[in-house]
N, CA, C and O of each residue as an XYZ file, in Angstrom:
792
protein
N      49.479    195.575     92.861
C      49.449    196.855     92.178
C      49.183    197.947     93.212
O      48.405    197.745     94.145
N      49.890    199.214     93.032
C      49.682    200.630     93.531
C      49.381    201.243     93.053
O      49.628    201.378     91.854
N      48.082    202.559     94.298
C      47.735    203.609     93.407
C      48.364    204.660     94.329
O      48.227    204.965     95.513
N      48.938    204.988     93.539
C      49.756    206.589     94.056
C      48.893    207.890     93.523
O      48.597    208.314     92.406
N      48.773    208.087     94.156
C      47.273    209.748     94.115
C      48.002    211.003     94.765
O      48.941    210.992     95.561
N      47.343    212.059     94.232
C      47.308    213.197     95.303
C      46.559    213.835     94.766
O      46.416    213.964     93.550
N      45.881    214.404     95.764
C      44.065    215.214     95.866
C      44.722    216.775     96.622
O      45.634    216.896     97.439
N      43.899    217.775     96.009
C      44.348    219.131     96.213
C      42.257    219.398     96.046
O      41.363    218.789     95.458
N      42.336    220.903     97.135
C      40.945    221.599     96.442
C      41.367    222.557     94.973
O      42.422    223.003     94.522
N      40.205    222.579     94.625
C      40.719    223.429     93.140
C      39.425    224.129     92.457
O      38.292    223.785     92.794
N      39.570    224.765     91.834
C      38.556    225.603     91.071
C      38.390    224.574     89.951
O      39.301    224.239     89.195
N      36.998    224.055     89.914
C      36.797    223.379     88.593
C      36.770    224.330     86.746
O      37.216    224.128     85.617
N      36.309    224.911     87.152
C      36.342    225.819     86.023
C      38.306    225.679     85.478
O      38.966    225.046     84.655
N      38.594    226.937     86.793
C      40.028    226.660     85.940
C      40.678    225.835     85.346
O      41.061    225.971     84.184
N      40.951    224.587     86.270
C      41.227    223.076     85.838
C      40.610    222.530     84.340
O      41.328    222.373     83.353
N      39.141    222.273     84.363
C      38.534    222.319     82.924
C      39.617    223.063     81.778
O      40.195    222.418     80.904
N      39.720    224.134     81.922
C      40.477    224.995     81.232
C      42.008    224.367     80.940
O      42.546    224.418     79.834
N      42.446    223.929     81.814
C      43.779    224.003     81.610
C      44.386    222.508     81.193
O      45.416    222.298     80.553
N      43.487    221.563     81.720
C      43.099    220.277     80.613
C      42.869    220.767     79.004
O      43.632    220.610     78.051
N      41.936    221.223     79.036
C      41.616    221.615     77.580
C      42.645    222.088     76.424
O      42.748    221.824     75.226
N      43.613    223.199     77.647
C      44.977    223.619     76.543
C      45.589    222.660     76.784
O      46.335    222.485     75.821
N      45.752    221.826     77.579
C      47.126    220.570     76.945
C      46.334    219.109     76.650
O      46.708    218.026     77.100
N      44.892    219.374     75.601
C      44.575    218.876     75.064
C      44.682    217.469     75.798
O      45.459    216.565     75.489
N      43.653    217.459     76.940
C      43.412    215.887     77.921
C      42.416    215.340     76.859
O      41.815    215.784     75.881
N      42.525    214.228     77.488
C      40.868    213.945     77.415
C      39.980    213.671     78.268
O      40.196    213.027     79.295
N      38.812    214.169     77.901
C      37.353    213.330     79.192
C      37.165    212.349     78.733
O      36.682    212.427     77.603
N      37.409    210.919     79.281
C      37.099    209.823     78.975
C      35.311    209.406     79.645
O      34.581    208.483     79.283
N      35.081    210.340     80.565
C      33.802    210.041     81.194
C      33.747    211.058     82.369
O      34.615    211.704     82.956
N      31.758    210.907     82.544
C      31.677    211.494     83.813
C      30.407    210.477     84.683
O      29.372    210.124     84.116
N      30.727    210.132     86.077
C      30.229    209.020     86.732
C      29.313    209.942     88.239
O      29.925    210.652     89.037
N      28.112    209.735     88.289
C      28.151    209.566     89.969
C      28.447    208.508     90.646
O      28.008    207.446     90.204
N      29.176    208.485     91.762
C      29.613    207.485     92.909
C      28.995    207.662     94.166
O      28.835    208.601     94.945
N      28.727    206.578     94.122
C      27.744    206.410     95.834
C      28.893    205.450     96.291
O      29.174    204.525     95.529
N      29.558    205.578     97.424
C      30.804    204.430     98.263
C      30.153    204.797     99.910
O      30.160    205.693    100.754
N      29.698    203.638     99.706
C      29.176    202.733    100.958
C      30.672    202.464    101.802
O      31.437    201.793    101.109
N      31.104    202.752    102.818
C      32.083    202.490    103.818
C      31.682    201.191    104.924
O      30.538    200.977    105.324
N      32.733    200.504    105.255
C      31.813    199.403    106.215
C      33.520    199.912    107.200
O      34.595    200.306    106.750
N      33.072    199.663    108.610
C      33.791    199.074    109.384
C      33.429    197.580    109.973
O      32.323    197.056    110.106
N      35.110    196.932    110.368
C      35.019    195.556    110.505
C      34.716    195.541    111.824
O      34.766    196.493    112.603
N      34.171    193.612    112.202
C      34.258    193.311    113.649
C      35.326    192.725    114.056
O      35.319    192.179    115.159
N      36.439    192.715    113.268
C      37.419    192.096    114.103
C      38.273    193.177    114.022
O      39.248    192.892    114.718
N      38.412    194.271    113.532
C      39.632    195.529    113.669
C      38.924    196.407    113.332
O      37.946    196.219    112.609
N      39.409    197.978    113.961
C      39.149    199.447    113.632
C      39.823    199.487    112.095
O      40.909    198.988    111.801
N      38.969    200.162    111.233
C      39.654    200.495    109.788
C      40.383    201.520    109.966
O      41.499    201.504    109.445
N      40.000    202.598    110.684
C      39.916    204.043    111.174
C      41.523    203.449    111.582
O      42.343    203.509    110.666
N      41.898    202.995    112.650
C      43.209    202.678    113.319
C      44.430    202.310    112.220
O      45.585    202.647    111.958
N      43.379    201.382    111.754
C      44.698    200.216    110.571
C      44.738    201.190    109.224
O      45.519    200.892    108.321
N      43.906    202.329    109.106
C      43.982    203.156    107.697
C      43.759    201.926    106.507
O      44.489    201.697    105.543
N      42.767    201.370    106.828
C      42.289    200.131    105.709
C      41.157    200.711    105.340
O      40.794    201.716    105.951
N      40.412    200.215    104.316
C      38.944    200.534    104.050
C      38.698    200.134    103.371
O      39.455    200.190    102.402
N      37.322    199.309    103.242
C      36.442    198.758    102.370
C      35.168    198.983    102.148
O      34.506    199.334    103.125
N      34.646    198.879    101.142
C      33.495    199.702    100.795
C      32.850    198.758     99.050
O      33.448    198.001     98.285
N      31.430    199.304     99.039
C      30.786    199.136     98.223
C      30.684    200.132     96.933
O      31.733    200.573     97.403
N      30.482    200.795     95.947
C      30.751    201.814     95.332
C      29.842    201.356     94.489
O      30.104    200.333     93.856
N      28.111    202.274     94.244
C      27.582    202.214     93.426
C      27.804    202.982     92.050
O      27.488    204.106     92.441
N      28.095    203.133     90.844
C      28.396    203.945     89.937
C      27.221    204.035     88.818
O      26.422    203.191     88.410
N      27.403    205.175     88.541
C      26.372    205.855     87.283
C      27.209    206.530     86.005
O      27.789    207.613     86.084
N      27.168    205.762     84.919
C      27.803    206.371     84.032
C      26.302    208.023     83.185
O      25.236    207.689     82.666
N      26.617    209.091     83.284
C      26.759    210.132     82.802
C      26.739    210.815     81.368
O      27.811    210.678     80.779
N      25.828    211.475     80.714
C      25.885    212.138     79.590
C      26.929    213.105     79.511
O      27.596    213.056     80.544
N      27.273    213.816     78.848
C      28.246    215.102     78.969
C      27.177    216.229     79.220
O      27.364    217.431     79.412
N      25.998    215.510     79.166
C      25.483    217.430     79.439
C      24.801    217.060     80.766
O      23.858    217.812     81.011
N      25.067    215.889     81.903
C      24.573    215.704     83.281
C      25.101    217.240     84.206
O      26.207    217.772     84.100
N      24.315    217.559     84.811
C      24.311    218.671     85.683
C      25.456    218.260     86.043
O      25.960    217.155     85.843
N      26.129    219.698     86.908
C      27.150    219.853     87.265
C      27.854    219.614     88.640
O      29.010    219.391     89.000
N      26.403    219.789     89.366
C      26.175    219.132     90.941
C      26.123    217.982     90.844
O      25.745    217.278     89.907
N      26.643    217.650     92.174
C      26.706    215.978     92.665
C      25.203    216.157     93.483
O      24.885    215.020     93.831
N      24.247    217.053     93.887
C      23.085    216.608     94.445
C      22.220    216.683     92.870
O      21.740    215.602     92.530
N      22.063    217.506     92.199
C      21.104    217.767     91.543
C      21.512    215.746     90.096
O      20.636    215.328     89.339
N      22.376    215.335     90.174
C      22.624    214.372     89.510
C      22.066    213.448     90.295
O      21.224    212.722     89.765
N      22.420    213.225     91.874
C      21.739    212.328     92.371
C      20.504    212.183     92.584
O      19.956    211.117     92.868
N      19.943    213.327     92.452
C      18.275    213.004     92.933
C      17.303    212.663     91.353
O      16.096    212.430     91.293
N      18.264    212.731     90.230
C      17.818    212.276     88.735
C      18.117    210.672     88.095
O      17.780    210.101     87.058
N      18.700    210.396     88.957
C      18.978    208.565     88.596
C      18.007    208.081     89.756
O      17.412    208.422     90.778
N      18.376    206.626     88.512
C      16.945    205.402     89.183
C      17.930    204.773     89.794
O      19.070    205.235     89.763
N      17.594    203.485     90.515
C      18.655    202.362     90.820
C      19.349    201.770     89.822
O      20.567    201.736     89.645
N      17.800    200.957     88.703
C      18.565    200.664     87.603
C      20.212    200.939     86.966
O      21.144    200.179     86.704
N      20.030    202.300     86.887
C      21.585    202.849     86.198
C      22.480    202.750     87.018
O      23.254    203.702     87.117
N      22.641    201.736     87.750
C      24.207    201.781     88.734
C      24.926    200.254     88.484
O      24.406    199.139     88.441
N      26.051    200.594     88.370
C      27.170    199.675     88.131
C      27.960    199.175     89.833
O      28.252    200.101     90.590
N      28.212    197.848     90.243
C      28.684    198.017     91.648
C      29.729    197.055     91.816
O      29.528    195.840     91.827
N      30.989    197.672     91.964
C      31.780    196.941     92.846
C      32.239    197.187     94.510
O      31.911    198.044     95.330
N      33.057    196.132     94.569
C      33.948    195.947     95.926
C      35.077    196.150     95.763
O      35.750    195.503     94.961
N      35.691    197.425     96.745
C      36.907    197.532     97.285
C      37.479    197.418     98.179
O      37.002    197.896     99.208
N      38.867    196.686     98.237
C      39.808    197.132     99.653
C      40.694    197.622     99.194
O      41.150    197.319     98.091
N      41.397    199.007    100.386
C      42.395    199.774    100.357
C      43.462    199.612    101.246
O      43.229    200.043    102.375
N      44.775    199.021    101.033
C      45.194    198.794    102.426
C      45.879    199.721    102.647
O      45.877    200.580    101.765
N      46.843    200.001    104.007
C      46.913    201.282    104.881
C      48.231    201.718    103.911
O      49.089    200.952    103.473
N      48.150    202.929    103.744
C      49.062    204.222    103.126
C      50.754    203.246    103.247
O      51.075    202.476    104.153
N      51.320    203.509    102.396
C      52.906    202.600    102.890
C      53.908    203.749    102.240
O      54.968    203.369    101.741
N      53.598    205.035    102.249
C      54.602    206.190    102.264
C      54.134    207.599    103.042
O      52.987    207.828    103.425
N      55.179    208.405    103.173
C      54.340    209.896    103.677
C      54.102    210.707    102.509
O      52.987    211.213    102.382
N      54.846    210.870    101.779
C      54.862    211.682    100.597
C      53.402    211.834     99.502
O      53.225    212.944     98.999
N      52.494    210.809     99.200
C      51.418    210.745     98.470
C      50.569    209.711     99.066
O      50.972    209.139    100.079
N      49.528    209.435     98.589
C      48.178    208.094     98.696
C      48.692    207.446     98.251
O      48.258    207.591     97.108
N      49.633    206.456     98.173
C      50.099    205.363     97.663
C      49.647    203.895     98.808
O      50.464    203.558     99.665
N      48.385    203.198     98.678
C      48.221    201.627     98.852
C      47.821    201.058     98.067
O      47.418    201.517     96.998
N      47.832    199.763     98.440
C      48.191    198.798     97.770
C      46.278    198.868     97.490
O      45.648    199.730     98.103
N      45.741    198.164     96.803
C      44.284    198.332     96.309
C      43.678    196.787     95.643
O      44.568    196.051     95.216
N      42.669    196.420     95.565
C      41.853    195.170     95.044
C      40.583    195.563     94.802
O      39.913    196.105     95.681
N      40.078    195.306     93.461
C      38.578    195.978     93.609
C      38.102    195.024     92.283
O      38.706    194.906     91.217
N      36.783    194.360     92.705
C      36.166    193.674     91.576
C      35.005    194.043     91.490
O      34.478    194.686     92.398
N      34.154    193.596     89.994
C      32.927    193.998     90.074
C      31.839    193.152     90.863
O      31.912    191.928     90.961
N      31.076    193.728     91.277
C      29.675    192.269     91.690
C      28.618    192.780     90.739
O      28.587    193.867     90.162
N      27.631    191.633     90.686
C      26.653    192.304     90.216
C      25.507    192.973     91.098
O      24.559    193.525     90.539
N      25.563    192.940     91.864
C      24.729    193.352     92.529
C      25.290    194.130     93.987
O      25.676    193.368     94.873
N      25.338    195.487     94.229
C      25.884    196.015     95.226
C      24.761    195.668     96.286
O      25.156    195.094     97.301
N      23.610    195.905     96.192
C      22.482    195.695     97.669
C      22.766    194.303     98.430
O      22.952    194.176     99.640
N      22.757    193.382     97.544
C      23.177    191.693     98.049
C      24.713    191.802     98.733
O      24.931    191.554     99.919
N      25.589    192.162     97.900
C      26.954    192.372     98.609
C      26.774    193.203    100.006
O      27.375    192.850    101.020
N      25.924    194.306     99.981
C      26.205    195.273    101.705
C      25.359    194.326    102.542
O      25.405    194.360    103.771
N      24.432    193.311    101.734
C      23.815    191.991    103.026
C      24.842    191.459    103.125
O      25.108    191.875    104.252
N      25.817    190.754    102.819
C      26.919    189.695    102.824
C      27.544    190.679    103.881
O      27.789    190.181    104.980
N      27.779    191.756    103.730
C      29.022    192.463    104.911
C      28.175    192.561    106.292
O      28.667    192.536    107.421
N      26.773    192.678    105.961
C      26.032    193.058    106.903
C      26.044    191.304    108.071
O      26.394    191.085    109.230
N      25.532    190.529    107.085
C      25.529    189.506    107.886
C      26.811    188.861    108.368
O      26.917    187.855    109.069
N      27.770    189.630    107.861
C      29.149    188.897    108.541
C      29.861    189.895    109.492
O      31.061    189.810    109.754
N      28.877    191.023    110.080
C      28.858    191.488    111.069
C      29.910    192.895    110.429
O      30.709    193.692    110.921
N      29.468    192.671    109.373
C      30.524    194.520    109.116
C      29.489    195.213    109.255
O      28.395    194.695    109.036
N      29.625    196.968    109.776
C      28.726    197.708    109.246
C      28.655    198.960    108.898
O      29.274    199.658    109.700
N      28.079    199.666    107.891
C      28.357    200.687    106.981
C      28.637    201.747    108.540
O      28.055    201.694    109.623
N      29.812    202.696    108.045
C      30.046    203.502    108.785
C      29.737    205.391    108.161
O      29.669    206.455    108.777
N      29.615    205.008    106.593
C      29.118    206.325    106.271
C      29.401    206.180    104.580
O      30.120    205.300    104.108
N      28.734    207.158    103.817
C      28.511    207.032    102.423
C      28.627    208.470    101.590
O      27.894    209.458    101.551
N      29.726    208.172    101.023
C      30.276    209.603    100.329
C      29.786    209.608     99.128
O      30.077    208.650     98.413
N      29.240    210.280     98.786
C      28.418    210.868     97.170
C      29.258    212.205     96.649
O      29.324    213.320     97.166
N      29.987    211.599     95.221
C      30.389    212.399     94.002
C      30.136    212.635     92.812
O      29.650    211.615     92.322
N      30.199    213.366     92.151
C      30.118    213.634     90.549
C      31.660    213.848     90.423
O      32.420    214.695     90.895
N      31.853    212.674     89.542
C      33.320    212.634     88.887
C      33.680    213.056     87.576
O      32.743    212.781     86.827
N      34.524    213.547     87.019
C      34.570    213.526     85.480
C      36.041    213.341     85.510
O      36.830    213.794     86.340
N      36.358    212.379     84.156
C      37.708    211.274     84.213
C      38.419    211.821     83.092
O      37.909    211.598     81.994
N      39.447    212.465     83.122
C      40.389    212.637     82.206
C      41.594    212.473     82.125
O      42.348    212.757     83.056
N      41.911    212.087     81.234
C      43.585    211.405     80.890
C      44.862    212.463     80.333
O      45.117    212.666     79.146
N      45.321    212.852     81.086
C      46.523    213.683     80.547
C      48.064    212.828     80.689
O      48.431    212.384     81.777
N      48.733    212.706     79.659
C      49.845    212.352     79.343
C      49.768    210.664     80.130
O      50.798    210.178     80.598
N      48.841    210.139     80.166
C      48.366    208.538     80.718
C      48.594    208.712     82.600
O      49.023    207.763     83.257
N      48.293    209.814     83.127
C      48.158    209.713     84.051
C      46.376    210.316     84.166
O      45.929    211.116     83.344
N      45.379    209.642     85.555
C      43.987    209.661     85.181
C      43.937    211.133     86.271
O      44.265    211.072     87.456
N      43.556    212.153     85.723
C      42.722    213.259     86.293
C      41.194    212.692     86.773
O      40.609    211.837     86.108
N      40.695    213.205     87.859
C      39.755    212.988     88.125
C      38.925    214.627     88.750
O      39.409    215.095     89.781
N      38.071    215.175     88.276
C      37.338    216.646     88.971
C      36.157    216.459     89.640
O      35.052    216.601     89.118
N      36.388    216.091     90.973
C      35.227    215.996     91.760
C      34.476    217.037     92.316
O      34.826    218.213     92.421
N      33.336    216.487     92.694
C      32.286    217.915     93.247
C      31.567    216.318     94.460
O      30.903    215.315     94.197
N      32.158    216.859     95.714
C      31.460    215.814     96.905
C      31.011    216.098     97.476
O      31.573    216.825     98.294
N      29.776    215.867     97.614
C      28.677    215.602     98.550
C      29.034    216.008    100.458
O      29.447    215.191    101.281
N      28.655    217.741    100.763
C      29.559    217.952    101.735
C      30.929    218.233    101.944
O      31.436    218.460    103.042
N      31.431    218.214    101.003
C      32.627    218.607    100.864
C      33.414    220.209    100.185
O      34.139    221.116    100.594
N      32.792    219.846     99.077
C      33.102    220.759     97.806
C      34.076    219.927     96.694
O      33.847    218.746     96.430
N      35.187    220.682     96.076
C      35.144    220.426     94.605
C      36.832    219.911     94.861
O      37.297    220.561     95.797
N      37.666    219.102     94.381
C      38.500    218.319     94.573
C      39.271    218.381     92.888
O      38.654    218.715     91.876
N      40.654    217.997     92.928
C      40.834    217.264     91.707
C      41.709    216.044     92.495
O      41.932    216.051     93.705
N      42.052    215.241     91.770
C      42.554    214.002     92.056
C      43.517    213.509     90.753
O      43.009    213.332     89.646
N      44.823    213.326     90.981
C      45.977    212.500     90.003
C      46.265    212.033     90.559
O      46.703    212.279     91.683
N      45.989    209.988     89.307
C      46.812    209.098     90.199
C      47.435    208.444     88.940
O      47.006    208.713     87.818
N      48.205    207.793     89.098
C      48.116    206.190     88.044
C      48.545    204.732     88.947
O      48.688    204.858     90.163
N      48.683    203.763     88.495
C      49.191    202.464     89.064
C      50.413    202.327     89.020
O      51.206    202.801     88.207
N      50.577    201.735     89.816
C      52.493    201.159     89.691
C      52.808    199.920     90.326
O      52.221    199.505     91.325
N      53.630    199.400     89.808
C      54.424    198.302     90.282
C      55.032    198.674     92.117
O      55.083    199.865     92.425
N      55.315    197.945     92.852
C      55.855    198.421     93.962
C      58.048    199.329     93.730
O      58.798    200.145     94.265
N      58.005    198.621     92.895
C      59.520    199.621     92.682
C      59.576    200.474     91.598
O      60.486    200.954     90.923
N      58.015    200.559     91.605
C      58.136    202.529     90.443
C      57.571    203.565     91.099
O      57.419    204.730     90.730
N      57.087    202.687     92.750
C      56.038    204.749     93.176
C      56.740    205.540     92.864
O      56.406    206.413     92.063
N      58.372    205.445     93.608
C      58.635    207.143     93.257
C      59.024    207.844     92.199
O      59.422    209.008     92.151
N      58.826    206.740     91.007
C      58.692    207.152     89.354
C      57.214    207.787     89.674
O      57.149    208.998     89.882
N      56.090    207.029     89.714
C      54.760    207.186     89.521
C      54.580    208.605     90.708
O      54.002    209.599     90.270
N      54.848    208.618     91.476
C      54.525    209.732     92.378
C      55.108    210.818     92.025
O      54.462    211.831     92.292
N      56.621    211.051     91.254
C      56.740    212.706     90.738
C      55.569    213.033     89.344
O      55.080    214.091     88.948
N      55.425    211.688     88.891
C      54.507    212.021     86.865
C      53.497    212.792     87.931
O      53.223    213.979     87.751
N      52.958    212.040     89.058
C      51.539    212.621     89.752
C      51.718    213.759     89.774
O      50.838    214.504     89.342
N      53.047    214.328     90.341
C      53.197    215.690     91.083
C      53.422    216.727     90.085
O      53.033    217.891     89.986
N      54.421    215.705     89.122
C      54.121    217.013     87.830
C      52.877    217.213     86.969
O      52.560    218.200     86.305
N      52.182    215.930     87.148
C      50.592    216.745     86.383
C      49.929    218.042     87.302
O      49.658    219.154     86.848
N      49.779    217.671     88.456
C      49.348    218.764     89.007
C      49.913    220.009     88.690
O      49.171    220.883     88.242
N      51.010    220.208     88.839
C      51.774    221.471     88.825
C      51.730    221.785     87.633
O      51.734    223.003     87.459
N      51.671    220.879     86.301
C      51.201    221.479     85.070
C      49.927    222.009     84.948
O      49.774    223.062     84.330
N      48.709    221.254     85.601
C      47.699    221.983     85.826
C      47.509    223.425     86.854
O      46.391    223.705     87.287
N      48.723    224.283     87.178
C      48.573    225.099     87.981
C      48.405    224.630     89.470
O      48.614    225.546     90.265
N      48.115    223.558     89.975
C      48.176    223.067     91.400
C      49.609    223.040     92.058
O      50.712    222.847     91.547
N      49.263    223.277     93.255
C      51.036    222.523     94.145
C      50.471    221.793     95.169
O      49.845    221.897     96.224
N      51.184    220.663     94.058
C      51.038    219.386     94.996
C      51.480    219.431     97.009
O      50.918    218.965     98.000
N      52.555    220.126     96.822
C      52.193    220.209     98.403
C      51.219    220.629     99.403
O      51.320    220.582    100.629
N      50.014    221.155     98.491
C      48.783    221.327     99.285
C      47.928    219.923     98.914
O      46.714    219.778     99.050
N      48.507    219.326     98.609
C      47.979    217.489     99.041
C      47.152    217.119     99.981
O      47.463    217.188    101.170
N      46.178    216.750     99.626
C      45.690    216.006    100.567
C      45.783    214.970    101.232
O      44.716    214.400    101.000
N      46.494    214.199    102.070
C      46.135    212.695    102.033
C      45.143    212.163    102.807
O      45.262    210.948    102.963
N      44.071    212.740    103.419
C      43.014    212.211    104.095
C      42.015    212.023    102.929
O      41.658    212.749    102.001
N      41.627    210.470    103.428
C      40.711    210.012    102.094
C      39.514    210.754    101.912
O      39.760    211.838    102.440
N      37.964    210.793    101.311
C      37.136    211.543    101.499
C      36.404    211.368    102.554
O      35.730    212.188    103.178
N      36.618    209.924    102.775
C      35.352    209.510    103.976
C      35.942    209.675    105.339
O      35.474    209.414    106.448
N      37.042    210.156    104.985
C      38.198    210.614    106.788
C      37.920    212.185    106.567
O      37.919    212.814    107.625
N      37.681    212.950    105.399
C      37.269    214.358    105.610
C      35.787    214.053    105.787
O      35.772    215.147    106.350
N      34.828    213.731    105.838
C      33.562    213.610    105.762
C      33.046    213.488    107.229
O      32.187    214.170    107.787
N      33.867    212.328    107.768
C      33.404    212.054    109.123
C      34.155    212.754    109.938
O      33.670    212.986    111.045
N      35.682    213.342    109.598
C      35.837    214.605    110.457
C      35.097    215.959    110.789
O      34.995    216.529    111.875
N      34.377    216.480    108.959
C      33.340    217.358    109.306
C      32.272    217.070    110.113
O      31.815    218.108    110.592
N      31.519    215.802    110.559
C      30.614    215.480    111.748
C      30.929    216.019    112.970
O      30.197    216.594    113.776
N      32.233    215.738    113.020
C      32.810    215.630    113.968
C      32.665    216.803    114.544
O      32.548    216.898    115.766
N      32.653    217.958    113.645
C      33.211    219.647    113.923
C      31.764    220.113    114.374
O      31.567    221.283    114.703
C-alpha cells in the first residue's frame, strides 16, 4: 500500500472554515510524539527511509489549540504507540512511499528494542493534529512543535492508482483554497533538523 500526501503551510483558521462549507468531517484530534531512530547499518537521511516510534493522545474537541500547551497537560498513561517504516519517496510530483505501521503496546519497551539493536533516536517531532475527511480523502491541520501550522492531504493507493490518488490529493487542496504546488515534500523531521541546522 501507498500514501500519496502533499503538505502546504496554511492558515488554520481559514482551512477550519473552508472544511466546514463543504461540510468535512473532524473525525478526531490527536497529539503525536514520533520518536525518529537512525540505523547502524545505513544513513536514513541518504536512503530517504525512516522509522520511528509515534506516541499518540487521543483529544477532546475543546483540547487547546497549541501543540505545547496540550503537551505539557497529558500523563503517559493516555498514549497509544505504534511502529513505523517509510520507504524512500518513488515519485517527484507528491509524498508517495510505500509505508508499514503496526501497533505495539508499549512504545518505551519498543525504543529499548531499537536501542539495543544499536538504532538511535535521531530527533522527536511533537504535533497537535486534527483529522478530517473530505470527499474520503484524510485532511489533517497541524500545529508542530517548532515549526508552525501545516495542512496535510493524503489517501492510500494501490501501486497503479497514485496518479489517480495524487490529482483527488491535489484537488482537495485547491478546493480548500491551497496550491498544491507550494507542496511540501520534506518530511517534518527533515524540516526540523534542517531548522538546527540554520
Amino acid at each position: 500500500m501507498y500514501e500519496v500526501e502533499m503538505k502546504v503551510r496554511a492558515d488554520h483558521d481559514v482551512v477550519r472554515e473552508r472544511l466546514e462549507e463543504r461540510d468535512a468531517s473532524l473525525s478526531g484530534i490527536a497529539f503525536q510524539e514520533d520518536t525518529y531512530y537512525d540505523a547502524p547499518h545505513r544513513e536514513f537521511a541518504e536512503t530517504d527511509e525512516a522509522l520511528r516510534v509515534r506516541r499518540e493522545a487521543d483529544l477532546g474537541a475543546d483540547a487547546p489549540a497549541s501543540v505545547d500547551a496540550v503537551a505539557s497537560a497529558l500523563s503517559d498513561g493516555e498514549f497509544e504507540s505504534r511502529v513505523t517504516y517509510k520507504g524512500p519517496l518513488v515519485e517527484a510530483a507528491s509524498k508517495t512511499r510505500e509505508e508499514f505501521e503496526t501497533r505495539v503496546d508499549d512504545g518505551d519497551t519498543m525504543a529499548r528494542v531499537f536501542d539495543a539493536l544499536g538504532f538511535s533516536p535521531a530527533a522527536t517531532v511533537a504535533k497537535r493534529r486534527e483529522f478530517w475527511t473530505l470527499s474520503a480523502v484524510t485532511v489533517t491541520v497541524d500545529d508542530v512543535d517548532g515549526l508552525g501550522t501545516f495542512v496535510e492531504a493524503e489517501v492510500e493507493s494501490d501501486e497503479d492508482e497514485v496518479d489517480r490518488a495524487r490529482e483527488r490529493v491535489a484537488r482537495t487542496l485547491r478546493d480548500l483554497g491551497l496550491d498544491p504546488e507550494e507542496q511540501i515534500r520534506t518530511s517534518y523531521l527533515g524540516l526540523l533538523l534542517d531548522a538546527a541546522d540554520d
